[in-house]
C-alpha positions in Angstrom: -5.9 15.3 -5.3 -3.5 14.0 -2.6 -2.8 10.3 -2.4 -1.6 8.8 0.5 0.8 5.4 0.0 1.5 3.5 3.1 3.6 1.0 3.5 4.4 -1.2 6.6 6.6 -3.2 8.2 9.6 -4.3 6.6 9.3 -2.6 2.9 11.8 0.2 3.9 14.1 -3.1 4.1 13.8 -3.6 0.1 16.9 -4.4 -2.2 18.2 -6.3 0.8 15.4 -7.9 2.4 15.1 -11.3 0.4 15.7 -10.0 -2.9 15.0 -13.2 -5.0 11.1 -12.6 -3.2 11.2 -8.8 -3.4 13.3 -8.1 -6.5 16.2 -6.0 -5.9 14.4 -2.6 -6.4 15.2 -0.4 -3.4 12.5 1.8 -0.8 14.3 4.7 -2.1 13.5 3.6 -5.7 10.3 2.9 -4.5 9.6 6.3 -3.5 11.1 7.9 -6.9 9.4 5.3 -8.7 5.6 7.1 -6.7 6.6 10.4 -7.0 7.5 10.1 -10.6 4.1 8.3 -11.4 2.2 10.9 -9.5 4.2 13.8 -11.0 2.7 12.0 -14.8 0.0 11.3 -13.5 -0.5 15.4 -12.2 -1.5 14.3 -8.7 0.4 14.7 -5.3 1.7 11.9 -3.5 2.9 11.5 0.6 4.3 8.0 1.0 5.3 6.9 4.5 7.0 3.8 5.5 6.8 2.3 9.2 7.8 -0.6 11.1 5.0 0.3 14.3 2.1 -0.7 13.6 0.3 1.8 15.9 2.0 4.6 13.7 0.4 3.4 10.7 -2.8 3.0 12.0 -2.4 6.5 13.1 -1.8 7.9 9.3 -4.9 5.9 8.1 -6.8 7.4 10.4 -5.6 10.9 9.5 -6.7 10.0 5.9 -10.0 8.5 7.1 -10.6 12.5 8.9 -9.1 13.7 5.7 -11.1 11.8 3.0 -8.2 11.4 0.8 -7.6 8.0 -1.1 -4.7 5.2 -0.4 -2.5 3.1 -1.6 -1.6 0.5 1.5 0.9 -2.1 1.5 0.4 -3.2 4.7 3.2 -6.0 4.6 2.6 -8.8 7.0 0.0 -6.9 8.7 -2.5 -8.0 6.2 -2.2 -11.1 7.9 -2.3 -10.3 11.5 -4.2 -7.2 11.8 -7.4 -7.1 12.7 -7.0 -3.7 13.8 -5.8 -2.2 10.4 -8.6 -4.1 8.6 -11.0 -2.0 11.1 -9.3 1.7 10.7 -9.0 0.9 6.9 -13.1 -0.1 7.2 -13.6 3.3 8.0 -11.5 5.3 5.0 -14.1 7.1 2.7 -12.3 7.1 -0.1 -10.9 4.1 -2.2 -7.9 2.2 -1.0 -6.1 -0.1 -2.9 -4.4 -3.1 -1.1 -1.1 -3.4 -2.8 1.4 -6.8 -2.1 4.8 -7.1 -4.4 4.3 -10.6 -4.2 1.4 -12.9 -5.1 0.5 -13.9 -1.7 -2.1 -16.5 -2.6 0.8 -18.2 -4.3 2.8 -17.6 -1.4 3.2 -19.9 2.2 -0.2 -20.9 3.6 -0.3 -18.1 6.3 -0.1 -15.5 3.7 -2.9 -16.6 1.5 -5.5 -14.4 4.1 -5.4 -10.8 4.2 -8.2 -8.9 6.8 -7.2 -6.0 4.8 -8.6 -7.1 1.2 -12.1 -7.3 3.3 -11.8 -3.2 3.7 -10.2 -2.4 0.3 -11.5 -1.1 -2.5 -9.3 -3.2 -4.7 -6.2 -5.0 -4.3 -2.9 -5.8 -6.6 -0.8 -8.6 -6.0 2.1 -10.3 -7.6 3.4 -7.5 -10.4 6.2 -6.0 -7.9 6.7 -2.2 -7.4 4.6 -1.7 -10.7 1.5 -2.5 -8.9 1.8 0.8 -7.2 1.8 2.6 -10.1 -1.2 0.5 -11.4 -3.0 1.6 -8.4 -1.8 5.1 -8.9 -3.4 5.0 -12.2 -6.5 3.1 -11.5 -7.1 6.3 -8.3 -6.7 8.9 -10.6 -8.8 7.2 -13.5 -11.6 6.6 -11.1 -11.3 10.3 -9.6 -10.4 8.7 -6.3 -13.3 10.2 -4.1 
């Protein structure tokens, strides 16, 4: 089983990017943190970061051709983005809408995501460890 975690705009900014919001943890950490949860978990992992919107919706629709799960942090296009909640619509497999922070405690704006509408299931508010939950919950539920 490959899973795919996507992560948009802004999260390869984290450890800098407001880190009293986003905790001090690194993308590079990030990435170690997946790979070493996947590697446990005996499952391959591809994460991707992008700050183009077009490129992610690109990769989503590879997996949706591909029929392998996701793991989307889609950053402040969860707001925004009717488009990704569309190509995410069309994934086959599960995907799991993941958000460091608890949005719905979060400014007004962020309390909607068009995403959540197309996920599977979404985690918010328990920081980088919410991938790994959604790692786990993937590979628990045999992810196709």
């Amino acid at each position: 089983m490959t899973i795919h975690v996507l992560n948009g705009a802004n999260l390869g900014r984290l450890g800098t990017r407001e880190p009293e919001v986003y905790g001090t943890t690194t993308y590079a950490e990030l990435v170690e943190l997946v790979q070493a949860a996947a590697a446990e978990l005996q499952v391959d992992v591809v994460v991707r970061q992008t700050d183009d919107e077009g490129q992610l919706l690109r990769w989503v629709h590879e997996l949706t051709d591909a029929g392998d799960p996701l793991v989307l942090n889609p950053g402040g296009w969860s707001h925004t983005s009717v488009v990704l909640h569309d190509a995410v619509a069309a994934v086959q497999a599960p995907v799991v809408e993941v958000h460091l922070t608890n949005i719905a405690a979060r400014e007004e704006f962020r309390h909607h995501s068009y995403v959540s509408r197309a996920a599977t299931g979404v985690i918010t508010g328990l920081g980088v460890h919410g991938y790994v939950l959604a790692l786990q919950w993937l590979v628990l539920r045999g992810a196709r």
